[in-house]
Backbone as a chain_set.jsonl record, in Angstrom:
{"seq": "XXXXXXXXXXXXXXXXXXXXXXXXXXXXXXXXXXXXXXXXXXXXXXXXXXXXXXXXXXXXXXXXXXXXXXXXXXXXXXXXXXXXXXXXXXXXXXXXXXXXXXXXXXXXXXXXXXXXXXXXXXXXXXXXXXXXXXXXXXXXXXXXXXXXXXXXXXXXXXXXXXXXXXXXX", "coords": {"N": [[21.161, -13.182, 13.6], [22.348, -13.695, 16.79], [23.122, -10.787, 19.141], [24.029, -8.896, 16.706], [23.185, -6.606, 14.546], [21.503, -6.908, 11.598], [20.628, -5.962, 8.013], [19.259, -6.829, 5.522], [19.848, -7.289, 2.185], [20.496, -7.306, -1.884], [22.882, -9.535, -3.199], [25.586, -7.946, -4.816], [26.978, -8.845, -6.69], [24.632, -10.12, -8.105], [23.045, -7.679, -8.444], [24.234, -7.023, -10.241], [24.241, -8.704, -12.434], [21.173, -8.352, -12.749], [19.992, -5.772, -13.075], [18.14, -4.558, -12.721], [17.393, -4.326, -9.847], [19.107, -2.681, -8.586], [18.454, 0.163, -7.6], [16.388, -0.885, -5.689], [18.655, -1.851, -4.048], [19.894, 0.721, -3.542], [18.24, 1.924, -1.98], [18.152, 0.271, 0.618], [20.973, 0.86, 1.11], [21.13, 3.29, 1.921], [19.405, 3.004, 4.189], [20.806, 1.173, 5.636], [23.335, 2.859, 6.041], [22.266, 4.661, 7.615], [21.268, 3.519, 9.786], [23.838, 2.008, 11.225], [24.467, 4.155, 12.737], [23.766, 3.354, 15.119], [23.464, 1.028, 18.275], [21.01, -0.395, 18.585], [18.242, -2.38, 17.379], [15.69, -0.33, 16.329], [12.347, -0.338, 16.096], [9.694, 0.929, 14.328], [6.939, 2.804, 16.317], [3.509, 1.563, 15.248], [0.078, 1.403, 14.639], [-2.03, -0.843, 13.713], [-5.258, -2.267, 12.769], [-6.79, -4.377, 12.293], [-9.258, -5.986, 10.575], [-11.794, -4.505, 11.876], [-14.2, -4.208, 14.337], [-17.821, -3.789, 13.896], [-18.664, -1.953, 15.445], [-16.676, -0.289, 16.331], [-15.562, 0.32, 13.736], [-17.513, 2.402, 13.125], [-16.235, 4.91, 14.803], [-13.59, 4.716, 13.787], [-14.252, 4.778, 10.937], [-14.977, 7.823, 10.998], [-12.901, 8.91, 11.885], [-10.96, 8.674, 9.897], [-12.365, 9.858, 7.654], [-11.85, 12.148, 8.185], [-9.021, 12.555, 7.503], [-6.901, 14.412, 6.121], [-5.161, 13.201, 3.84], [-5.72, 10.207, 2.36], [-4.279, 6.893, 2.271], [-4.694, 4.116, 0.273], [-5.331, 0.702, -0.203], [-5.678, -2.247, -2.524], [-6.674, -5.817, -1.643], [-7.466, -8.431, -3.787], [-9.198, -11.097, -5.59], [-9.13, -13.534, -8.864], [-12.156, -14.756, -10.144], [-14.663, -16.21, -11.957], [-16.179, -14.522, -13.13], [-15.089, -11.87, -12.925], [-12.945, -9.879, -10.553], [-12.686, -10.127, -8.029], [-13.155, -8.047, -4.097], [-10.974, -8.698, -1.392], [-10.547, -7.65, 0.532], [-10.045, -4.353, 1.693], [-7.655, -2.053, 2.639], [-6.939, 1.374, 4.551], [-5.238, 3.93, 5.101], [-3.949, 6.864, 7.079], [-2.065, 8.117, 8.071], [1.512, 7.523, 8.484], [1.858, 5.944, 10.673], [-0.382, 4.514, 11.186], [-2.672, 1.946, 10.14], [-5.519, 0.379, 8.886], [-8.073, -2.261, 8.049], [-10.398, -3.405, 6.191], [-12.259, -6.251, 6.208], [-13.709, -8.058, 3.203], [-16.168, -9.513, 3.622], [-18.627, -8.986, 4.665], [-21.998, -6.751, 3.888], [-21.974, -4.342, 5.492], [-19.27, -3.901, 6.062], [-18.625, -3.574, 3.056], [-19.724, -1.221, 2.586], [-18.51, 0.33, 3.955], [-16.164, 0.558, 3.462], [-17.037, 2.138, 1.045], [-17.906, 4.28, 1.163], [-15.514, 5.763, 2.856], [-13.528, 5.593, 0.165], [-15.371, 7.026, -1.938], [-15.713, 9.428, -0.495], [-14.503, 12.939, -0.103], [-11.888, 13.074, 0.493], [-8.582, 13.663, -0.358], [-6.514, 10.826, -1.961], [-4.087, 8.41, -1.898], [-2.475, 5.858, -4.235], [-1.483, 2.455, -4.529], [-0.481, 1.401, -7.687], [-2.526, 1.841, -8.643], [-4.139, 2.168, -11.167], [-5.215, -0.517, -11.457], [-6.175, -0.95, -9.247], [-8.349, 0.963, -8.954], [-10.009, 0.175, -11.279], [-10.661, -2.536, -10.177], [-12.121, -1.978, -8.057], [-14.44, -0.285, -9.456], [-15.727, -2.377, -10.442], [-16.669, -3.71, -8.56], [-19.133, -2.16, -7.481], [-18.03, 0.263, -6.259], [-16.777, 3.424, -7.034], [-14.366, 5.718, -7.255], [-14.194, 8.937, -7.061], [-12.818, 11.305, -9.339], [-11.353, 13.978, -8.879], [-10.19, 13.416, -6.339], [-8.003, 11.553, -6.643], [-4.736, 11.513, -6.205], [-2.058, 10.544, -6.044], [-0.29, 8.046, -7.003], [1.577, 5.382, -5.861], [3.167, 3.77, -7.181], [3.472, 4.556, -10.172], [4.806, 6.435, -9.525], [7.143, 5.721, -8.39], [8.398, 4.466, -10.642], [8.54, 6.354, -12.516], [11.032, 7.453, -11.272], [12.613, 5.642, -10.736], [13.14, 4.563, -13.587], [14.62, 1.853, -14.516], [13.474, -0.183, -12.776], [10.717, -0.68, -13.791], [9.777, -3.373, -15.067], [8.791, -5.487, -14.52], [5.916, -8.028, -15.463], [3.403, -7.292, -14.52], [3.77, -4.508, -14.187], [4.315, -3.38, -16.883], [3.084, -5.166, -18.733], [2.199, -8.277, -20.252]], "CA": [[22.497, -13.298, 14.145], [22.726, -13.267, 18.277], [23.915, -9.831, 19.49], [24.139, -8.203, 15.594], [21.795, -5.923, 13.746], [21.554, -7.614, 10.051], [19.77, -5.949, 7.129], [19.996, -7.666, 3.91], [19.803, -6.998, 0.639], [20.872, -7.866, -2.841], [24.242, -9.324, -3.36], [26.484, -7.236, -5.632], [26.838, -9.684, -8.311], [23.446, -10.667, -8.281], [22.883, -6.584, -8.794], [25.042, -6.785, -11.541], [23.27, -9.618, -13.878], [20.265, -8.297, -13.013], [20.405, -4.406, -13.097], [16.667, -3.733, -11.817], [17.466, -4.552, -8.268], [20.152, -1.791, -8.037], [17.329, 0.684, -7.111], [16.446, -1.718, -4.205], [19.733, -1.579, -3.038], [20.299, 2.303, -3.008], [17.439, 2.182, -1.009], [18.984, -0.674, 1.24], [22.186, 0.955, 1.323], [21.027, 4.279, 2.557], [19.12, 2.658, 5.439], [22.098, 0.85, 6.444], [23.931, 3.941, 6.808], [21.618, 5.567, 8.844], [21.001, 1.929, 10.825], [25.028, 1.974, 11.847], [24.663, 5.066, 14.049], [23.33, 3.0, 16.982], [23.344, -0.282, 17.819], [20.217, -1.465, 18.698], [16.872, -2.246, 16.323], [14.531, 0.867, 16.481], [11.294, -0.406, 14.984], [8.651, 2.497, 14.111], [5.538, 2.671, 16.378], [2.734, 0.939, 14.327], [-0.986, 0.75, 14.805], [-2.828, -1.9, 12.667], [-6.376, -2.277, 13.046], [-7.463, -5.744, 10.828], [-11.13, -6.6, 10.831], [-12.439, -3.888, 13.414], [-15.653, -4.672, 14.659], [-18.904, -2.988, 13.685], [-18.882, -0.603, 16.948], [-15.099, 0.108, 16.608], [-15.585, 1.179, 12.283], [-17.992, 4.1, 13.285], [-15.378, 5.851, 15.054], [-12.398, 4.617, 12.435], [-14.625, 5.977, 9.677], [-15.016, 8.956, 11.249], [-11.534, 9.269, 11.95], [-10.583, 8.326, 8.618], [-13.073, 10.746, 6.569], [-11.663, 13.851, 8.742], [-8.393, 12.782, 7.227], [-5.996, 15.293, 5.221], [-5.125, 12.234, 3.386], [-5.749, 8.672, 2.921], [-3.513, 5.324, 1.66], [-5.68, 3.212, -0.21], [-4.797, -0.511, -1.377], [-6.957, -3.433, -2.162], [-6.21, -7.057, -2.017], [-8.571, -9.057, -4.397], [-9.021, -12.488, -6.185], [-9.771, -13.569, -9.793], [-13.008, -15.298, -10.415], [-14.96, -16.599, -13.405], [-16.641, -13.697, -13.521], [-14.122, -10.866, -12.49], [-12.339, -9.461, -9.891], [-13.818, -9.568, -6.22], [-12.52, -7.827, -3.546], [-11.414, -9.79, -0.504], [-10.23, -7.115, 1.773], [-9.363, -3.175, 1.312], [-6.927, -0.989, 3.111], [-6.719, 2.597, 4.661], [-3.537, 4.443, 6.297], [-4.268, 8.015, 7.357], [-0.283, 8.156, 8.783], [2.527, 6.151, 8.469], [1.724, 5.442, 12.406], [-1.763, 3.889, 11.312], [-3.385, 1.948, 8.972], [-6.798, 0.487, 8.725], [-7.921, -3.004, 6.908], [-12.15, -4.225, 6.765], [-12.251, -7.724, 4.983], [-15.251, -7.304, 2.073], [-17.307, -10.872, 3.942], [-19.991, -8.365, 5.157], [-22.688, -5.702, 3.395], [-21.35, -3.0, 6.32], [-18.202, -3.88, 5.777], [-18.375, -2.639, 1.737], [-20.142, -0.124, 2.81], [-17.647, 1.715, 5.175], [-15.484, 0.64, 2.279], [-17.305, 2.655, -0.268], [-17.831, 5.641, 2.086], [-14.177, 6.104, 2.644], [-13.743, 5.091, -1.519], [-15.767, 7.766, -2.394], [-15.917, 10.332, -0.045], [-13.808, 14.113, -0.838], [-10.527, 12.775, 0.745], [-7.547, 13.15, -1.494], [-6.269, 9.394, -2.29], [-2.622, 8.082, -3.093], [-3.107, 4.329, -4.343], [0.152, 1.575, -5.183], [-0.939, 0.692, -9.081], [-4.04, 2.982, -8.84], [-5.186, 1.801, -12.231], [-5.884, -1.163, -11.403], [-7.203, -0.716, -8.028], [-9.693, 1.654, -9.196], [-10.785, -0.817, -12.092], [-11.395, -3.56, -9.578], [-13.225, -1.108, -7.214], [-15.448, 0.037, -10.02], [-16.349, -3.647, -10.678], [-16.861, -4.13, -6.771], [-19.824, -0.986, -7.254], [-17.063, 1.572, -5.678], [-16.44, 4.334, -8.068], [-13.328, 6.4, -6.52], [-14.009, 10.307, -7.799], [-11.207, 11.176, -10.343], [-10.653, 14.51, -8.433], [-9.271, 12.552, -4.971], [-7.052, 10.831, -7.626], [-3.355, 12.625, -6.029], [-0.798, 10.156, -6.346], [0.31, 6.599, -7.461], [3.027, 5.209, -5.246], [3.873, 2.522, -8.445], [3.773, 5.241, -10.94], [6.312, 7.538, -8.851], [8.392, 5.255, -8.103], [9.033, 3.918, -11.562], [8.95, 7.386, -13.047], [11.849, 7.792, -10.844], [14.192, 4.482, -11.044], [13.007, 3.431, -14.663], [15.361, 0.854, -14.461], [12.942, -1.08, -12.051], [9.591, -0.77, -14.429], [10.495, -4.1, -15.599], [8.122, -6.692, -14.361], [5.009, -8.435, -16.739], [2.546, -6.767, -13.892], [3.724, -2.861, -14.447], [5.095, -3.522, -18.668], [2.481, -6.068, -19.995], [2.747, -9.858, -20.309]], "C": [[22.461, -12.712, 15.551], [23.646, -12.076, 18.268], [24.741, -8.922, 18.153], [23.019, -7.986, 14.809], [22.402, -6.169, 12.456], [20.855, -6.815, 9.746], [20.307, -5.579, 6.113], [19.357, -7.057, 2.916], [20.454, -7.649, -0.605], [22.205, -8.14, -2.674], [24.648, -9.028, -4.698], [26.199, -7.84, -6.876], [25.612, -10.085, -8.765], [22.797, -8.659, -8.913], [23.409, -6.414, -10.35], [24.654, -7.566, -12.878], [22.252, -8.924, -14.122], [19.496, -6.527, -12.527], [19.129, -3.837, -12.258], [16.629, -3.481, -10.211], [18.34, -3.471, -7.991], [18.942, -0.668, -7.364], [16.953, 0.4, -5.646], [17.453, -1.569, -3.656], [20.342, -1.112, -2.759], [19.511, 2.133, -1.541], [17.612, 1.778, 0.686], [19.999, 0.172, 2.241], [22.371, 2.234, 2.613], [20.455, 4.302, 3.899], [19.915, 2.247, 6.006], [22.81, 1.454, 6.974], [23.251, 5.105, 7.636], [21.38, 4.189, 10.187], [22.192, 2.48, 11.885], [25.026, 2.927, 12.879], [24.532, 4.333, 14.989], [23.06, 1.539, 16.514], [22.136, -1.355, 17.904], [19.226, -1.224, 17.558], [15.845, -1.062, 16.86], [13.366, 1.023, 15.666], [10.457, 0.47, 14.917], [7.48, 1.923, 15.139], [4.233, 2.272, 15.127], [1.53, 0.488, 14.723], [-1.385, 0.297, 13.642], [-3.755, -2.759, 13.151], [-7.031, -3.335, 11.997], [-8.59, -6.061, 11.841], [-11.521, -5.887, 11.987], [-13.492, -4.131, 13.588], [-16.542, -3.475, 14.195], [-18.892, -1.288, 14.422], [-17.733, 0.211, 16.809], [-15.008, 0.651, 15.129], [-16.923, 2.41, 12.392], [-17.024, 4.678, 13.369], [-13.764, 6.141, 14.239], [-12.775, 5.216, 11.2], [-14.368, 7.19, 9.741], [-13.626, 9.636, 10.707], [-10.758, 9.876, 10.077], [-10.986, 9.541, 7.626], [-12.511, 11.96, 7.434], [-10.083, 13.9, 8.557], [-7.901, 13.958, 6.353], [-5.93, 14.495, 3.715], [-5.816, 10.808, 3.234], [-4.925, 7.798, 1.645], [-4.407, 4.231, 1.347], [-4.878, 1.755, -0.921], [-5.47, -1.452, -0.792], [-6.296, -4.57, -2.438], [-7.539, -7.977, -2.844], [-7.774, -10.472, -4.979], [-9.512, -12.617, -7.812], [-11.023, -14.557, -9.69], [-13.554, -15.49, -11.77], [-15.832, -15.218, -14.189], [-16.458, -12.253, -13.344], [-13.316, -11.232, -11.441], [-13.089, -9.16, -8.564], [-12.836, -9.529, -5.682], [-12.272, -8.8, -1.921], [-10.525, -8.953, 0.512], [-9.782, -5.001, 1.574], [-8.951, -2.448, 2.615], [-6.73, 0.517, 3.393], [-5.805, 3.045, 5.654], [-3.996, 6.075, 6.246], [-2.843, 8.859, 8.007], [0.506, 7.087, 8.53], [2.688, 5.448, 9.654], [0.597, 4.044, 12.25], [-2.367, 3.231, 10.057], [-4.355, 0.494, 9.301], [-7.264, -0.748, 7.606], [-9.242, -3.572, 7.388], [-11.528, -5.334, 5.418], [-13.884, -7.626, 4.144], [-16.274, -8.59, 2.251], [-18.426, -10.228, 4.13], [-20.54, -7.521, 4.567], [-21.794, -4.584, 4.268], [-20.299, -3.085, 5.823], [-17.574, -2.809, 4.114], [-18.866, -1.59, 2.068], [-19.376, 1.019, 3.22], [-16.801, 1.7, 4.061], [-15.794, 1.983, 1.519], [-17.617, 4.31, 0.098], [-16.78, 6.219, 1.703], [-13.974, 6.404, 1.037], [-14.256, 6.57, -2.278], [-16.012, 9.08, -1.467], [-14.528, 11.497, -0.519], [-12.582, 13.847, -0.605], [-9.56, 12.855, -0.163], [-6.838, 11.682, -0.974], [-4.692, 9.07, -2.431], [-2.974, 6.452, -2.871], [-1.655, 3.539, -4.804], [-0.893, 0.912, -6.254], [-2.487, 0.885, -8.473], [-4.754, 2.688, -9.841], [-6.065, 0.451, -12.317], [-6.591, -1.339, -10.146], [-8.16, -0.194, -8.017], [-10.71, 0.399, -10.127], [-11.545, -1.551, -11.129], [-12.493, -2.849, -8.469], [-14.597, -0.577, -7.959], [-16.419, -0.936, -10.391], [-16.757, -3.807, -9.615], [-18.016, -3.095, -6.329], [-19.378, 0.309, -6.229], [-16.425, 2.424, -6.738], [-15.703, 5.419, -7.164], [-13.57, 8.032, -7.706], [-12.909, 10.666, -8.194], [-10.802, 12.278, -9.6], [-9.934, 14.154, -7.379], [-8.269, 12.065, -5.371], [-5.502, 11.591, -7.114], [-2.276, 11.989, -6.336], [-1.108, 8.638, -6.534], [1.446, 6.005, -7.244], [3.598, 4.216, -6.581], [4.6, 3.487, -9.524], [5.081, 6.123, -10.501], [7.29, 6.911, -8.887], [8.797, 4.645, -9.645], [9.121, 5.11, -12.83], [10.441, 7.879, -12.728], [13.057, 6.863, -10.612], [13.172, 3.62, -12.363], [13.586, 2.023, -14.804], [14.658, -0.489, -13.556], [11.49, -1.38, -12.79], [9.846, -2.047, -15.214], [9.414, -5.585, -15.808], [6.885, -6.585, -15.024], [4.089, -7.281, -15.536], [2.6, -4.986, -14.213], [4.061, -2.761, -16.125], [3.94, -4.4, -19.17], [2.788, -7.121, -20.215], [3.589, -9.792, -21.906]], "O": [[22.519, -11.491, 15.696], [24.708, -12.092, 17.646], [25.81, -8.351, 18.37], [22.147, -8.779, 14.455], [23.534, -5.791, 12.154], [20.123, -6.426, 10.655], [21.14, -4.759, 5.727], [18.348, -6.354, 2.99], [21.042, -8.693, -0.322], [22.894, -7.292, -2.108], [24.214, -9.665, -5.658], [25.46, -7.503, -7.801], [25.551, -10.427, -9.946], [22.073, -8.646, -9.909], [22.956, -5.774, -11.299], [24.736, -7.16, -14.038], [21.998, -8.64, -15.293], [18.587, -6.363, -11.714], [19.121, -2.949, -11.406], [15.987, -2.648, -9.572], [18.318, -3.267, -6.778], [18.628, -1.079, -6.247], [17.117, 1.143, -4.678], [17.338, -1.067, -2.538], [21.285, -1.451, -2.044], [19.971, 2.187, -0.4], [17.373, 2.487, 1.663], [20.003, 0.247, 3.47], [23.102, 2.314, 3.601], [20.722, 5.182, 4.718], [20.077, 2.767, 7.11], [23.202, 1.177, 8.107], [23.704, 6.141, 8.122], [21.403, 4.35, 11.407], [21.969, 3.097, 12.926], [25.559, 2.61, 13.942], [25.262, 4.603, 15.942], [22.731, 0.99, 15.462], [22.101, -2.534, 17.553], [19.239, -0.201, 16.873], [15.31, -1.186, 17.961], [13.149, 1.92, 14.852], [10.547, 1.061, 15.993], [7.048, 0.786, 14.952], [4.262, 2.924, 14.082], [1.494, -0.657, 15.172], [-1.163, 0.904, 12.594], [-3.473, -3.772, 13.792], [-7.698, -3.002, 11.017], [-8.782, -6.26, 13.041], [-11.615, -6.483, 13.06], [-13.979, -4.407, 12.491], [-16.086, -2.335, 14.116], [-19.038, -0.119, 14.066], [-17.789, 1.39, 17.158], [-14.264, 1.632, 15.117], [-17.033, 3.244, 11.493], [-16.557, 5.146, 12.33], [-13.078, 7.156, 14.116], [-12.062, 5.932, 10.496], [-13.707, 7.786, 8.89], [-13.314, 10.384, 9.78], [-10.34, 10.881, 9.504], [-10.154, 10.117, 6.925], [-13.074, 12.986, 7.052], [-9.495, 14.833, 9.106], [-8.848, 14.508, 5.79], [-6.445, 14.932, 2.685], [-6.486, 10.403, 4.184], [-4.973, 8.023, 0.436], [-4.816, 3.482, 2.234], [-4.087, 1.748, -1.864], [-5.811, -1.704, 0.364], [-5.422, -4.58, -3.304], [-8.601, -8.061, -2.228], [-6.604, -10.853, -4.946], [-10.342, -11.764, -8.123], [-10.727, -15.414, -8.858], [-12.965, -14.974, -12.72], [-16.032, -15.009, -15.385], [-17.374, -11.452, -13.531], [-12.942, -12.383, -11.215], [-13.83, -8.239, -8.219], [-11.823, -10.179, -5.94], [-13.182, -9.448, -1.403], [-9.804, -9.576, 1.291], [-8.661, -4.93, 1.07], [-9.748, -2.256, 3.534], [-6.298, 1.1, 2.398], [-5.657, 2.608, 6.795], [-4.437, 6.438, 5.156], [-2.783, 10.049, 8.314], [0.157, 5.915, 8.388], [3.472, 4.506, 9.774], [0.631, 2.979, 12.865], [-2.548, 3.892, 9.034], [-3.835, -0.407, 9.959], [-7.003, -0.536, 6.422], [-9.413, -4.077, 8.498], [-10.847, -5.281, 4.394], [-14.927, -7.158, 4.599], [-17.092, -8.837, 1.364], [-19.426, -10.847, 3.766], [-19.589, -6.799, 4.268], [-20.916, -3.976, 3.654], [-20.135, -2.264, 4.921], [-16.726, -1.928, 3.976], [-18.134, -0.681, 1.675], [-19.497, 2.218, 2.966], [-16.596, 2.802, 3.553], [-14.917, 2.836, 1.379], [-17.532, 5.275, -0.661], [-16.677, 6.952, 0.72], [-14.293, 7.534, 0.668], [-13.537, 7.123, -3.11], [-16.741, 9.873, -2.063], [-13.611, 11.036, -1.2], [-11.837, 14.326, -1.46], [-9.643, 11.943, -0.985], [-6.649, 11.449, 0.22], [-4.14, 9.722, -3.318], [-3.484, 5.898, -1.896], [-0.812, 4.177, -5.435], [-1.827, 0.164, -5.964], [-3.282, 0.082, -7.985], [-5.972, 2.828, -9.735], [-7.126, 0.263, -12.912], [-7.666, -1.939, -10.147], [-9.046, -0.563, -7.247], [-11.775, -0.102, -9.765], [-12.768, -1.432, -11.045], [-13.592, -3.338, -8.21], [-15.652, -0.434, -7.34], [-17.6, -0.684, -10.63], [-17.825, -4.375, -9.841], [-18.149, -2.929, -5.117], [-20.123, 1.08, -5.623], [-15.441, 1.947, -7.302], [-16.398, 6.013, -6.34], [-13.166, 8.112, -8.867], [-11.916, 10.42, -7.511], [-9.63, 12.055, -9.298], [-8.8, 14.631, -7.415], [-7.362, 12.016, -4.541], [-5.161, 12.418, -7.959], [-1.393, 12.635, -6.902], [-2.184, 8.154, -6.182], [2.328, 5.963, -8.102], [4.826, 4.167, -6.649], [5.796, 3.429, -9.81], [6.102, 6.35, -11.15], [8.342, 7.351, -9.352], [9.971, 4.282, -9.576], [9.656, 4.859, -13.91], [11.079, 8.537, -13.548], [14.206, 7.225, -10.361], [12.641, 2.515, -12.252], [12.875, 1.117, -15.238], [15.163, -1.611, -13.601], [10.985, -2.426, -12.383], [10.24, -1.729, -16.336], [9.288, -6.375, -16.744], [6.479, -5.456, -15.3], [4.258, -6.132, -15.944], [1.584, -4.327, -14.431], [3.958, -1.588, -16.484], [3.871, -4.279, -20.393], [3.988, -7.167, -20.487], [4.155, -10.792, -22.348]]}, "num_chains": 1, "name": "protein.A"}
């Protein structure tokens, strides 16, 4: 909409058939009222580093392994014979985050570095991200194990734990 800051969300009644979405649209609601103070869009600074080159993942490893933290999430595919990975993710800030595609040996490699090195971890649906990582010869040490953005969040609006992917077909 020319010359108006929009952001959408569920409509009401549509909240109301379908109760899981209310959650979503606290979340919504509360951005909105912090939005209204001012009128223009104020998007976050955001580096995002996809497919860095060879020369350019030395110094991102580095970086990375001298984190506090790290944000781990993998995108994969099914196959006839598992689960291959076809790209994994690292965020070290909510400023920065960090994505090698798994086409190259180096590539898993820096993967499995990061993966396994002492870093504490938080993962979105951690159980199965680890699974497919352990199939992918990346074994994530259970102490790094700190958080589970899926698990938190549906410890904390049950009402959204709903779908076949987090409940079970």
């Amino acid at each position: 909409v020319p010359g108006r800051k929009v952001i959408g969300t569920y409509h009401p009644a549509y909240i109301l058939r379908i109760w899981d979405y209310k959650a979503v649209a606290d979340f919504d609601f509360r951005r909105i009222a912090k939005e209204s103070a001012y009128p223009e869009i104020r998007r976050p600074a955001r580096n995002l580093v996809l497919n860095p080159s060879r020369e350019d993942s030395i110094w991102l490893e580095s970086e990375l392994l001298a984190a506090q933290w790290l944000s781990v999430d993998i995108e994969c595919f099914e196959t006839p014979t598992g689960w291959r990975l076809a790209c994994v993710g690292f965020a070290d800030s909510p400023e920065r985050a960090v994505v090698w595609p798994c086409d190259e040996a180096w590539q898993l490699e820096t993967i499995k570095r990061l993966c396994q090195s002492g870093v504490d971890k938080v993962f979105q649906n951690g159980t199965f991200d680890i699974t497919v990582l352990a199939e992918n010869g990346i074994v994530v040490p259970y102490d790094t194990l700190k958080w589970d953005t899926m698990l938190g969040h549906h410890a904390l609006y049950t009402e959204c734990a709903s779908g076949s992917d987090e409940m079970g077909a």
